[in-house]
PAPA-418729 format. One record per residue: residue number from 1; residue in three letters; x, y, z of N, C-alpha, C in turn. Coordinates in Angstrom, 1 decimal, always signed. Each point is the difference from the previous one (the first is absolute). Layout:
! residues N
+------+------+--------+--------+--------+--------+--------+--------+--------+--------+--------+
: resi : resn :     nu :     nv :     nw :    cau :    cav :    caw :     cu :     cv :     cw :
+------+------+--------+--------+--------+--------+--------+--------+--------+--------+--------+
:  NUM :  ala :      X :      Y :      Z :      X :      Y :      Z :      X :      Y :      Z :
...
+------+------+--------+--------+--------+--------+--------+--------+--------+--------+--------+
//
This chain:
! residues 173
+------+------+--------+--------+--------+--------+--------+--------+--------+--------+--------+
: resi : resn :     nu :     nv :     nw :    cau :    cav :    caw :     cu :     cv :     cw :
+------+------+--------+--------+--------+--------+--------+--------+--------+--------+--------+
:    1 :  unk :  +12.5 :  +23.8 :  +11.6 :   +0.1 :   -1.4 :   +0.3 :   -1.4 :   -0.6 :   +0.2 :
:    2 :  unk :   +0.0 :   -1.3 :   -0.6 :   -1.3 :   -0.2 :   +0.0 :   +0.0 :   -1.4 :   +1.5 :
:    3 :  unk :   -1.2 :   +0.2 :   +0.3 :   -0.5 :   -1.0 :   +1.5 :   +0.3 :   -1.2 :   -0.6 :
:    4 :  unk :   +0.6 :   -1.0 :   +1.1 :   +0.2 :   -1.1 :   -0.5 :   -0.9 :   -0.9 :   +0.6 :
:    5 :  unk :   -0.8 :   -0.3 :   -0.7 :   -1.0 :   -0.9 :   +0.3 :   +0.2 :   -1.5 :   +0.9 :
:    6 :  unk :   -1.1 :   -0.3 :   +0.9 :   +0.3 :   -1.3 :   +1.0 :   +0.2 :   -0.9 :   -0.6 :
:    7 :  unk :   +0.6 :   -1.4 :   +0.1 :   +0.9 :   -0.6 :   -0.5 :   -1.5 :   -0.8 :   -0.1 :
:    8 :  unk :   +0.1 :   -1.1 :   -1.3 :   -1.3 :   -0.6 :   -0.4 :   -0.7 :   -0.9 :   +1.0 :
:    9 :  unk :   -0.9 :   -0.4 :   +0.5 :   -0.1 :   -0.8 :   +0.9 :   -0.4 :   -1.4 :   -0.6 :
:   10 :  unk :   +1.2 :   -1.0 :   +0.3 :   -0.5 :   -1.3 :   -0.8 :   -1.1 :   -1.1 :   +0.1 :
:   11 :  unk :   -0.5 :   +0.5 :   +1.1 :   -1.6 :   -0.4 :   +0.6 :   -1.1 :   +0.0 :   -0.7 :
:   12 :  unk :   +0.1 :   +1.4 :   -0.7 :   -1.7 :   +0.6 :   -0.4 :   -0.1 :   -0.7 :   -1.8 :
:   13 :  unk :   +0.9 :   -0.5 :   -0.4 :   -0.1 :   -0.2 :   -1.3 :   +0.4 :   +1.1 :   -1.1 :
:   14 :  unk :   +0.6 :   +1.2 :   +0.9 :   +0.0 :   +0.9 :   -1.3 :   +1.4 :   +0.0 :   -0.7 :
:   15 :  unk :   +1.0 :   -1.0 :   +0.6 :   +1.1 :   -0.2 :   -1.1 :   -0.6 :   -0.9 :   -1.1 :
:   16 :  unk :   +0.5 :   +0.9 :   -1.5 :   -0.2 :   -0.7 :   -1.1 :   +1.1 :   -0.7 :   -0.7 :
:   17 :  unk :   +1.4 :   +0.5 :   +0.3 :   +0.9 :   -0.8 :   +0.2 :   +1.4 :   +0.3 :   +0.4 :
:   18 :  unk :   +0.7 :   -1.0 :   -0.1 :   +1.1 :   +0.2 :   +1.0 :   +1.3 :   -1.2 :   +0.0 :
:   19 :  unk :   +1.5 :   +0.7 :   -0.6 :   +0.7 :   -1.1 :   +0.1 :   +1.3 :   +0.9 :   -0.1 :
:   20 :  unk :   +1.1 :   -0.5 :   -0.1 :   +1.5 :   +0.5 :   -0.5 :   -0.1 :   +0.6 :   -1.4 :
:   21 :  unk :   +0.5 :   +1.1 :   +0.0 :   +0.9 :   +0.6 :   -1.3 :   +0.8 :   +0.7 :   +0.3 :
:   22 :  unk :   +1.1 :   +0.1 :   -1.2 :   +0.8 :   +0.9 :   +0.1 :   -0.4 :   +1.5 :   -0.7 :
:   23 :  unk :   +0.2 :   +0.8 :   +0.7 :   -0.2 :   +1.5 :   +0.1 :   +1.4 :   +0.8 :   -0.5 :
:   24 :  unk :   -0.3 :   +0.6 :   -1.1 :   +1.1 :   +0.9 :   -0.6 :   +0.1 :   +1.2 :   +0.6 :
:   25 :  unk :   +1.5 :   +0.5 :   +1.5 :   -0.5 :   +0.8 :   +0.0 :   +0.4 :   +1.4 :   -0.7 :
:   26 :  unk :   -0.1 :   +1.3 :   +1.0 :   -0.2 :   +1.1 :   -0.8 :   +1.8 :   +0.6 :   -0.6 :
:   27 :  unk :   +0.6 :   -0.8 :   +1.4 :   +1.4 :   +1.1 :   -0.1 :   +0.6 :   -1.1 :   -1.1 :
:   28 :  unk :   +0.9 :   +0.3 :   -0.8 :   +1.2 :   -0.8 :   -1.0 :   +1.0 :   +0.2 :   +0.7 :
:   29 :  unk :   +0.6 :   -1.5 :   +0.1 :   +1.4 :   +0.3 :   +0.6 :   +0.7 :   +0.2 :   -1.1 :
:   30 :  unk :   +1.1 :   -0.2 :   -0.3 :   +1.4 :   -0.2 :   -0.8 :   -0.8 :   -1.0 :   -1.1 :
:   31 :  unk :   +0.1 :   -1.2 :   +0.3 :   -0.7 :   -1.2 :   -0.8 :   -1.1 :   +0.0 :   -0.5 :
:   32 :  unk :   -0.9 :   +1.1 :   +0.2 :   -1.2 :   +0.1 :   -0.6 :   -1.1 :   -0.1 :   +1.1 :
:   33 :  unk :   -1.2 :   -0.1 :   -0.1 :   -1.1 :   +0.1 :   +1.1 :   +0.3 :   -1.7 :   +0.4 :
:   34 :  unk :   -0.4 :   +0.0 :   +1.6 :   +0.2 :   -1.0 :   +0.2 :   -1.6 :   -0.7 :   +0.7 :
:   35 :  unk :   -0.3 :   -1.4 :   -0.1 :   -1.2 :   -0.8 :   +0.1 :   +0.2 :   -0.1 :   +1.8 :
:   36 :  unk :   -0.8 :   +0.3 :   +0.5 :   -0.2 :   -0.5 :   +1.4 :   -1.1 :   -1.1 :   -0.2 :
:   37 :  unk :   +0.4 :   -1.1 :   +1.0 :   -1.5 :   -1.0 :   +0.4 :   -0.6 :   +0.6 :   +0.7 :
:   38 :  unk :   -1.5 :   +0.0 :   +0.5 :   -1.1 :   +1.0 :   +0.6 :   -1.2 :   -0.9 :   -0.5 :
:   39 :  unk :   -0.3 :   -0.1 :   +1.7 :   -1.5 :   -0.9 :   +0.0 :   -1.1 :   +1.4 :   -0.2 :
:   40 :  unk :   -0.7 :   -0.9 :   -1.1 :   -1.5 :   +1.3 :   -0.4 :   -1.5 :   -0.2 :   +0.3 :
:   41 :  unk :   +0.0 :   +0.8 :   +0.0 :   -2.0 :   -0.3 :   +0.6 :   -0.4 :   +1.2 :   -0.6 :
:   42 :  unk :   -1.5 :   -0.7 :   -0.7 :   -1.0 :   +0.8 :   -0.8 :   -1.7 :   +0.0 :   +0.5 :
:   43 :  unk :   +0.1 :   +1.2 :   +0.9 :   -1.4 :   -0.2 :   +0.7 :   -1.0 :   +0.2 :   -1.1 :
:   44 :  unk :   -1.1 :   +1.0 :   +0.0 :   -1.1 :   +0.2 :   -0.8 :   +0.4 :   +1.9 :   -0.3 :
:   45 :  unk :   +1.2 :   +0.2 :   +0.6 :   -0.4 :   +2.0 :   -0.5 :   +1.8 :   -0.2 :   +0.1 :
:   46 :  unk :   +0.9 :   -1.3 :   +0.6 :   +1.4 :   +0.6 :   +0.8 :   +1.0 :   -1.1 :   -0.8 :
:   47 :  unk :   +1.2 :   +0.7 :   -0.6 :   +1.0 :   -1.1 :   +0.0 :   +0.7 :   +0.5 :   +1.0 :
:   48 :  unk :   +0.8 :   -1.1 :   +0.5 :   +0.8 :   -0.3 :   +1.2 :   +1.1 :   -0.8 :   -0.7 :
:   49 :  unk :   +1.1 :   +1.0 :   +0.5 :   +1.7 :   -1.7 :   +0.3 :   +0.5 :   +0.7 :   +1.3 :
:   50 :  unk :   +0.8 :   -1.4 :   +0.4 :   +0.6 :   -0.2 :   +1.4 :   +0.9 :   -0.3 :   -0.6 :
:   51 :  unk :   +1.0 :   -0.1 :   +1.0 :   +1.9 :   -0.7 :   +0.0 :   -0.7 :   -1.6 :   +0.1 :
:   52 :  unk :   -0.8 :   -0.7 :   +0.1 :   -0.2 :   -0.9 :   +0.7 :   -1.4 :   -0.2 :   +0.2 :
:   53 :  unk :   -0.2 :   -1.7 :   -0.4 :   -1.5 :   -0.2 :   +0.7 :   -0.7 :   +0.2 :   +1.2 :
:   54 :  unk :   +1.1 :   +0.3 :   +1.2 :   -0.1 :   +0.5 :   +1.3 :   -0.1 :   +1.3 :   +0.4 :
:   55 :  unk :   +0.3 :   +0.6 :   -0.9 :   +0.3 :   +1.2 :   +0.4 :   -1.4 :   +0.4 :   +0.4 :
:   56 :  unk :   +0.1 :   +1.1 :   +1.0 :   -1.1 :   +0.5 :   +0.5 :   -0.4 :   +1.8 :   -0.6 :
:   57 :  unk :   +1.2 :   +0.4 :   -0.4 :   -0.3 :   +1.6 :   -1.1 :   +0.8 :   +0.0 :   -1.2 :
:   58 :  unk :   -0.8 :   +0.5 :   -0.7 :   +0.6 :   +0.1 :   -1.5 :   +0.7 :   +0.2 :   -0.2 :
:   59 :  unk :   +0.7 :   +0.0 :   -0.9 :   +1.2 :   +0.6 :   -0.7 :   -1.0 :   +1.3 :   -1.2 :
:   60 :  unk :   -0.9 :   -0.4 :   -0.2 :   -0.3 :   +0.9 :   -0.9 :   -1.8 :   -0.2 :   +0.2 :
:   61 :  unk :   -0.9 :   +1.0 :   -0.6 :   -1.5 :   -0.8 :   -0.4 :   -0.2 :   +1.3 :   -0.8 :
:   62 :  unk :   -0.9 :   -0.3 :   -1.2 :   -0.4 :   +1.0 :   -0.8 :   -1.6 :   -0.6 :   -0.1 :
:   63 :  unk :   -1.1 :   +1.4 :   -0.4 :   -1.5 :   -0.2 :   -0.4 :   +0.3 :   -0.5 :   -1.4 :
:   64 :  unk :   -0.6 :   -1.4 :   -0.6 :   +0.1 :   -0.5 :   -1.0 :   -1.2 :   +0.7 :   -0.9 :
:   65 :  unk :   -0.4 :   +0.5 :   +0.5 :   -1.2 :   +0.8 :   -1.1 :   +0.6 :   +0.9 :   -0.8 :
:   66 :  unk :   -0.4 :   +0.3 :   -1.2 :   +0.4 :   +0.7 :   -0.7 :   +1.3 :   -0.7 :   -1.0 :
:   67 :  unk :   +0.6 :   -0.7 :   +0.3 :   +1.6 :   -0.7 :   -0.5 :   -0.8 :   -1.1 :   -1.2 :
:   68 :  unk :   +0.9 :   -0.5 :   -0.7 :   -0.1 :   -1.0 :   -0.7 :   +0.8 :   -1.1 :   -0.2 :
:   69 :  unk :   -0.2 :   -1.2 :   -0.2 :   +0.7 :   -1.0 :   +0.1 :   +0.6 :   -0.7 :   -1.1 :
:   70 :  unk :   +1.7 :   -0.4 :   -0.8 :   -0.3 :   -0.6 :   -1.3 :   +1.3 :   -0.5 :   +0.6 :
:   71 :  unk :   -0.5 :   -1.4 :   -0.8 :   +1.8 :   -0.6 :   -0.4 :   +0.8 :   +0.7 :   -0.6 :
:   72 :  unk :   +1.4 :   +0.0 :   +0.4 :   +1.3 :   +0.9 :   -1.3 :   +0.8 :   -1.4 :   +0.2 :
:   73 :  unk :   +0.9 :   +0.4 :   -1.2 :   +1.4 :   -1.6 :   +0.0 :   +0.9 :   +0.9 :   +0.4 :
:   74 :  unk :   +0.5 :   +1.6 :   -0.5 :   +0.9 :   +0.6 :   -0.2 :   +0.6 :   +0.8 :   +1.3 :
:   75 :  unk :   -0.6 :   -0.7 :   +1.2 :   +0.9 :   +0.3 :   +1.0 :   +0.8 :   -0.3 :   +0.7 :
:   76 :  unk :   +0.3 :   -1.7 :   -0.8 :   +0.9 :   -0.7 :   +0.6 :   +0.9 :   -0.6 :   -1.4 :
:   77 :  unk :   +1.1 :   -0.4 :   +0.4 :   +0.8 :   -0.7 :   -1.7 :   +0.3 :   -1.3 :   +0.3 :
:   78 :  unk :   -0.1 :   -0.5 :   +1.4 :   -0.2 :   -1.3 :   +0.1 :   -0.9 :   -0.9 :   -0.1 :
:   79 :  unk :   +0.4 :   -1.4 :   +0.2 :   -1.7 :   -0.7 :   -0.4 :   -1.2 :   +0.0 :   +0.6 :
:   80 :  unk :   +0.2 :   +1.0 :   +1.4 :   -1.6 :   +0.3 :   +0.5 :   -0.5 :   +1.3 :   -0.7 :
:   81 :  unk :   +0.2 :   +0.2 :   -1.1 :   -0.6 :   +1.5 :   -0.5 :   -1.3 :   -0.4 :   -0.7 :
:   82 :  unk :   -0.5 :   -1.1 :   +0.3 :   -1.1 :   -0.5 :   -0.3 :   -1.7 :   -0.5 :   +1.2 :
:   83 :  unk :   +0.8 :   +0.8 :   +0.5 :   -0.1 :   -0.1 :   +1.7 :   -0.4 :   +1.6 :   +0.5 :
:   84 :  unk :   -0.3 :   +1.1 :   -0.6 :   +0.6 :   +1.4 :   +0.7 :   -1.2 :   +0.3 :   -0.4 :
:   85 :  unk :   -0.5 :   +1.0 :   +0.9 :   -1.2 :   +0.8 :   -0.2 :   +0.1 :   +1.4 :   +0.5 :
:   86 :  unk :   -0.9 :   +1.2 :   +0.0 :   +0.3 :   +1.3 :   +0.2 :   -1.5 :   +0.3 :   +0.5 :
:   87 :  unk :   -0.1 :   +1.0 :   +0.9 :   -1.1 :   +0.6 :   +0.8 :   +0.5 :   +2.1 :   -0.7 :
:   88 :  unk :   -1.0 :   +0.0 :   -0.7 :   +0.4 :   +1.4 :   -0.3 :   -1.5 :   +1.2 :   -0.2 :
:   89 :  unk :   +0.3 :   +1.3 :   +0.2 :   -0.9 :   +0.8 :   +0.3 :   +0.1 :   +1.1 :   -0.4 :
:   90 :  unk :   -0.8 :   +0.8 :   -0.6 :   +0.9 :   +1.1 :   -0.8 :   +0.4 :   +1.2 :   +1.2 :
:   91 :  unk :   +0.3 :   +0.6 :   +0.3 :   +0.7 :   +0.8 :   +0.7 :   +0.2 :   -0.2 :   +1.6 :
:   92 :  unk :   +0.6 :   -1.6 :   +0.4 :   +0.3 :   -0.9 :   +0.9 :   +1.3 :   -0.8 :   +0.0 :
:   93 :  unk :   +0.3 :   -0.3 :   +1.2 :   +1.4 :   -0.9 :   -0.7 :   -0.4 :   -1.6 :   -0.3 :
:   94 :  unk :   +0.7 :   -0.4 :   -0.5 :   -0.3 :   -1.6 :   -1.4 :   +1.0 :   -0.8 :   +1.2 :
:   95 :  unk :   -0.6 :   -1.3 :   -0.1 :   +0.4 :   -1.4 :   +0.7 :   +0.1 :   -1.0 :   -1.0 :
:   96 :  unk :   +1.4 :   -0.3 :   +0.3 :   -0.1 :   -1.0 :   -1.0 :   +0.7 :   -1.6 :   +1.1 :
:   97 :  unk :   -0.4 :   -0.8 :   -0.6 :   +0.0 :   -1.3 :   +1.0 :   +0.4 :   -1.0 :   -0.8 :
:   98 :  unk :   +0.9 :   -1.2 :   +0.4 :   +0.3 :   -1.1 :   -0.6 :   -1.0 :   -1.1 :   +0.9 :
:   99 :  unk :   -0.9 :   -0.8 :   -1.3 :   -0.4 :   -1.3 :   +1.3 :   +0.6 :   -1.2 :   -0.1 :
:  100 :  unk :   -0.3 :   -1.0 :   +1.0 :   +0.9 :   -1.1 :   -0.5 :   -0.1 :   -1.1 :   -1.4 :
:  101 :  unk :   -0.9 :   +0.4 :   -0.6 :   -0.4 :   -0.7 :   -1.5 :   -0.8 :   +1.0 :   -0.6 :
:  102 :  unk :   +0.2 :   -0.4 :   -1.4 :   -0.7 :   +0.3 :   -0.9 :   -1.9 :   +0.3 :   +0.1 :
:  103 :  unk :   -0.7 :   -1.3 :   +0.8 :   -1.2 :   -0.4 :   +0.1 :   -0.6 :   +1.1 :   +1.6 :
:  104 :  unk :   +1.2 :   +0.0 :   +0.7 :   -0.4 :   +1.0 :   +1.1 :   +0.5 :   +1.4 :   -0.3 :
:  105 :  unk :   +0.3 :   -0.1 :   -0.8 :   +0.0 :   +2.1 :   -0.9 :   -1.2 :   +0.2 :   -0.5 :
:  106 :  unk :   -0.7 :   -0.9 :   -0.2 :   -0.6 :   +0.4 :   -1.0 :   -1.5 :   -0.3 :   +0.9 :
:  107 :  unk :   +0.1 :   -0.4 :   +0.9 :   -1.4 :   -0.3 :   +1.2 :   +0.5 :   +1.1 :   +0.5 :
:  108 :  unk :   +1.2 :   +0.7 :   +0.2 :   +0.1 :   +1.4 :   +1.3 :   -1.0 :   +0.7 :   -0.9 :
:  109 :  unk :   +0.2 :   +0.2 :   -1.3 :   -0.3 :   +1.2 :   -0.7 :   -1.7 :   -0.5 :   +0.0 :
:  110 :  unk :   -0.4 :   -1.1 :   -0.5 :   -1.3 :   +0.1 :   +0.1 :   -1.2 :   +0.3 :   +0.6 :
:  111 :  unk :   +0.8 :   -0.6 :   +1.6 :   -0.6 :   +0.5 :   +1.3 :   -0.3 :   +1.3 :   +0.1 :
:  112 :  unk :   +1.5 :   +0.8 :   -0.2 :   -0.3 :   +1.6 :   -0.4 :   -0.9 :   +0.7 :   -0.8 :
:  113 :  unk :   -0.3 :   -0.9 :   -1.3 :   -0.6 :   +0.8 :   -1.0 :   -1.5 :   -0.4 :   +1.0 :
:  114 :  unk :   -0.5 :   -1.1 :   +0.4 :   -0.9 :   -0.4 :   +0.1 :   -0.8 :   +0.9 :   +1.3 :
:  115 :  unk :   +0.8 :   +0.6 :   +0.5 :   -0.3 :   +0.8 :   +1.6 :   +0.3 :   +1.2 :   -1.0 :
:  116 :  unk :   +0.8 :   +0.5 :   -0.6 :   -0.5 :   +1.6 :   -0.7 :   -1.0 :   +0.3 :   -0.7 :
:  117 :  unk :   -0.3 :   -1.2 :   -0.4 :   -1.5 :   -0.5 :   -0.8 :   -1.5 :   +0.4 :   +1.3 :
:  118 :  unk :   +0.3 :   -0.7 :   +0.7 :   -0.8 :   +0.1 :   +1.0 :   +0.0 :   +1.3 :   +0.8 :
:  119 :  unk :   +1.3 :   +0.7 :   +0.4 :   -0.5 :   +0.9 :   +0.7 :   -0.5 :   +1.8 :   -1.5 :
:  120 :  unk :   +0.0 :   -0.3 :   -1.3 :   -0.1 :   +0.7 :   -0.8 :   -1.4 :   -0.2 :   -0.2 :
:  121 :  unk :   -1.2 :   -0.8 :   +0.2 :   -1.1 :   -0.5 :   +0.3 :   -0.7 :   +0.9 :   +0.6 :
:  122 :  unk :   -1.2 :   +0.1 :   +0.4 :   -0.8 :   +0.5 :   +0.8 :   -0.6 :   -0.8 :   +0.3 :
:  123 :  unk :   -0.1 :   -1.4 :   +0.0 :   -0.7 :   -1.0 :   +0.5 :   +1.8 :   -1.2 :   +0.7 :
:  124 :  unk :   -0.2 :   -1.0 :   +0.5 :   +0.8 :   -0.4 :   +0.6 :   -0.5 :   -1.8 :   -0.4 :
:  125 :  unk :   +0.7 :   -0.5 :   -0.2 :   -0.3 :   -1.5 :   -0.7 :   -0.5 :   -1.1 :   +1.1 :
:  126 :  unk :   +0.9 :   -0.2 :   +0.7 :   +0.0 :   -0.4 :   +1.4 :   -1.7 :   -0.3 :   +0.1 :
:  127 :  unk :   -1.1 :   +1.6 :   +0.0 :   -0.9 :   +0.2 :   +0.7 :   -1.0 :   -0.6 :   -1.5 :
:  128 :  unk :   +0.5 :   +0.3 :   -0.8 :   -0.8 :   -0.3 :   -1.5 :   -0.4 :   -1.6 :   +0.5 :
:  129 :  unk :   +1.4 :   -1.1 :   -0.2 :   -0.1 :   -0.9 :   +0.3 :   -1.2 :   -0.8 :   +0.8 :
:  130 :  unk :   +0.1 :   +0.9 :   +1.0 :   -0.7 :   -0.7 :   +1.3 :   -1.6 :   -0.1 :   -0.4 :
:  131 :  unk :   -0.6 :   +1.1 :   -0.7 :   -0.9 :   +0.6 :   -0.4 :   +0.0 :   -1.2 :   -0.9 :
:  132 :  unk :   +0.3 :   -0.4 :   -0.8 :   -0.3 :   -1.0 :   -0.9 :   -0.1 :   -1.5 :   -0.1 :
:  133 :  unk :   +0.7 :   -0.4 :   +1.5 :   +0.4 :   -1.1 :   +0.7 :   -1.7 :   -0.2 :   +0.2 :
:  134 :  unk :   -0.8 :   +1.1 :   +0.6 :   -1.1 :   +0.1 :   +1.1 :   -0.9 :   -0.3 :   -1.2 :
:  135 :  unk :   -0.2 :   +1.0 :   -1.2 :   -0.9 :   -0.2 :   -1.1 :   +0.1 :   -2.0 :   -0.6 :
:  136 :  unk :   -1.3 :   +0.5 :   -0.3 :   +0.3 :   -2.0 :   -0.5 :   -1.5 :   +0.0 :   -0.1 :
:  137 :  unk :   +0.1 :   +0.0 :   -1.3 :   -1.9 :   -0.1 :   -1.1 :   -0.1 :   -1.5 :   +0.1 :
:  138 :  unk :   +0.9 :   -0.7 :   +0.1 :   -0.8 :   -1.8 :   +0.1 :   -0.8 :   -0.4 :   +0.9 :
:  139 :  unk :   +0.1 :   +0.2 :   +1.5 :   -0.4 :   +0.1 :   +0.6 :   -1.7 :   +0.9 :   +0.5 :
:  140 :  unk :   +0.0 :   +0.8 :   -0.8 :   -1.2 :   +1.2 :   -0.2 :   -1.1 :   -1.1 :   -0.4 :
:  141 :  unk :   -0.9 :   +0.0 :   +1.3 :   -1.1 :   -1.1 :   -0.3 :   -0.9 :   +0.5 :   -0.7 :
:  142 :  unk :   -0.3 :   +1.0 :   +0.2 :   -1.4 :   +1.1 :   -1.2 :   +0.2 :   -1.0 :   -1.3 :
:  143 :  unk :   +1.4 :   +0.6 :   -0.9 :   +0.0 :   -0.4 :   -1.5 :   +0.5 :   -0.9 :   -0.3 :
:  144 :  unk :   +0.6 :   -1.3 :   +1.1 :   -0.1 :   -1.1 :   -0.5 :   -1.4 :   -0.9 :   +0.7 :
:  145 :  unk :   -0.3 :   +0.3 :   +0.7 :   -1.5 :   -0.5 :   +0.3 :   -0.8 :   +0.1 :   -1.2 :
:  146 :  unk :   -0.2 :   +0.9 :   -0.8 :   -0.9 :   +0.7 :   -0.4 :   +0.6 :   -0.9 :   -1.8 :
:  147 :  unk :   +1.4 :   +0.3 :   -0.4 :   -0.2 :   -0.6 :   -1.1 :   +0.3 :   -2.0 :   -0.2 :
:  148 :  unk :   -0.1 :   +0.1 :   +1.4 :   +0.3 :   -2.0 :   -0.1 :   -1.4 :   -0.2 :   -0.6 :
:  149 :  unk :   -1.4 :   +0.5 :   +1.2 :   -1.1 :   +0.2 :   +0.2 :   -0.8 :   +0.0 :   -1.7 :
:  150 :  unk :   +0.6 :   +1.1 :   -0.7 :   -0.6 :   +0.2 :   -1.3 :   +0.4 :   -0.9 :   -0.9 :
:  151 :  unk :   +1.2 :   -0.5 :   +0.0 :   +0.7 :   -0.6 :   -0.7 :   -0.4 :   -1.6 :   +0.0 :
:  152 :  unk :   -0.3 :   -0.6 :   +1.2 :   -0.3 :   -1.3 :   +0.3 :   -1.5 :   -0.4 :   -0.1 :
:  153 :  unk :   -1.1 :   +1.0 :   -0.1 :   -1.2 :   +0.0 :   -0.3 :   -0.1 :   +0.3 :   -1.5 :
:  154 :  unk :   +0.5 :   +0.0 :   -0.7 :   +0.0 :   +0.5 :   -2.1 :   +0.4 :   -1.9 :   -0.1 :
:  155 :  unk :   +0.0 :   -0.2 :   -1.1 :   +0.0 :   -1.3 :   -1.0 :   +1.7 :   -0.5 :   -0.3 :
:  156 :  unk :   +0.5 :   +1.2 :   -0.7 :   +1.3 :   +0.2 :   -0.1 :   +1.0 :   +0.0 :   +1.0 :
:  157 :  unk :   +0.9 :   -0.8 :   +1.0 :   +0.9 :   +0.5 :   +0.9 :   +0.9 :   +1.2 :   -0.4 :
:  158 :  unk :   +1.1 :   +0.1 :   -1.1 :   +0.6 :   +0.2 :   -0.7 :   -0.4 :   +1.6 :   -0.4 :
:  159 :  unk :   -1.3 :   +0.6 :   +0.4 :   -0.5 :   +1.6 :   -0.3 :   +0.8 :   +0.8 :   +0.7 :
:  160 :  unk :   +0.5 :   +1.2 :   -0.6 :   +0.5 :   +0.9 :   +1.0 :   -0.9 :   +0.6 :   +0.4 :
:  161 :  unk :   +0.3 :   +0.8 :   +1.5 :   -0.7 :   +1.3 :   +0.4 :   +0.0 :   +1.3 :   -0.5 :
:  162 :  unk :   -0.7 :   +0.2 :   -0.8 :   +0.0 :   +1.6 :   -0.1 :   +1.3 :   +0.4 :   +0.8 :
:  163 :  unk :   +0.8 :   +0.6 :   -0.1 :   +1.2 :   +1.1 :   +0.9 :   +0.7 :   -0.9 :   +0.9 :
:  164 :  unk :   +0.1 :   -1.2 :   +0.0 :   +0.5 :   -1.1 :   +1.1 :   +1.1 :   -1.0 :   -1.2 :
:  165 :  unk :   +0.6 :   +0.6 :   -1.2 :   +0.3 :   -0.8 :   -0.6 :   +1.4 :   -0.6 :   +0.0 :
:  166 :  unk :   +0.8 :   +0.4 :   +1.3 :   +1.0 :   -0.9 :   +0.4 :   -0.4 :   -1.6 :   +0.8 :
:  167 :  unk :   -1.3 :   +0.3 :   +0.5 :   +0.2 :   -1.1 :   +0.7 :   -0.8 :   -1.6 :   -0.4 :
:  168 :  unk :   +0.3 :   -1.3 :   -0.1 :   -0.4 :   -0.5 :   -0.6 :   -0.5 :   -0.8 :   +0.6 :
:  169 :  unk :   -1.1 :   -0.3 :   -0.2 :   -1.2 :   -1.2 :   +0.6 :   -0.1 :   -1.3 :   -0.6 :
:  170 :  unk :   +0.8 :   -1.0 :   +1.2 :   -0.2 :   -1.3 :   -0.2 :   -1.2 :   -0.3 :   +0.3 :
:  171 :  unk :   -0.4 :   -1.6 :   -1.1 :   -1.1 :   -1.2 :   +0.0 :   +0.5 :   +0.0 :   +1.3 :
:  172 :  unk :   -1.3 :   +0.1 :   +0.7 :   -0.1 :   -1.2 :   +1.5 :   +0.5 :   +0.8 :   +0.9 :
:  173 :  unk :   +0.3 :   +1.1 :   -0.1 :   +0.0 :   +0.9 :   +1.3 :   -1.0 :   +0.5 :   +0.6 :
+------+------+--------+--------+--------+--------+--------+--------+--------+--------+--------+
//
């Protein structure tokens, strides 16, 4: 049996998302497998469903690592089979989920692909981002000092700089 991890904390930012589906579960009655409603939450490493957006312990939570995420139609014959998605792993057990539209089946799955993406990574996006937010060459007074400087003392406005050839120098700056 595996540890069932703390329930996400909705504070810190690390739910990525979270809403109603229906959950196929495992036993078949008579009628076929039957759809439970079940509130879900998708931390950064956890899927999670409850009976309920209240609830305070799971009904279930599995490590999403390793699984993969795709739309199927063919698990339903009514008109939400357009709607159904599957969490599956090779020697794991497979989740499969009804959402309530078409357009939120297909954001559950991307969310998923998008965090198996990320934790399959050795680098983490989140941190890439920030790193790149901080960089910012316009600003860098050295080489725009330096080619306004050369550029506004020559005859021609209109010359490029040597290696500076994105940036473009207006008359009268």
């Amino acid at each position: 049996l595996e540890e069932i991890p703390p329930k996400p904390d909705q504070d810190t930012g690390n739910i990525l998302k979270q809403g109603f589906l229906e959950k196929r579960s495992r036993e078949h009655s008579f009628f076929g497998s039957e759809w439970q409603k079940r509130w879900c939450v998708l931390d950064r490493k956890t899927f999670y469903y409850y009976a309920n957006e209240k609830s305070k312990q799971p009904k279930g939570t599995f490590s999403i690592e390793h699984y993969s995420a795709r739309l199927v139609s063919h698990l339903r014959k009514d008109s939400r089979k357009k709607c159904c998605f599957e969490l599956t792993c090779p020697g794991k057990r497979s989740y499969e989920f009804t959402a309530p539209s078409p357009a939120e089946a297909e954001d559950w799955v991307d969310q998923i692909q998008f965090l198996l993406k990320d934790l399959s990574s050795l680098t983490i996006p989140c941190e890439e981002e920030e790193e790149e937010e901080l960089y910012n060459d316009v600003d860098s007074s050295d080489s725009m000092n330096t080619s306004h400087n050369t550029t506004l003392n020559q005859d021609e406005p209109n010359v490029e700089v040597e290696g500076e050839d994105i940036y473009e120098v207006l008359p009268g700056e």
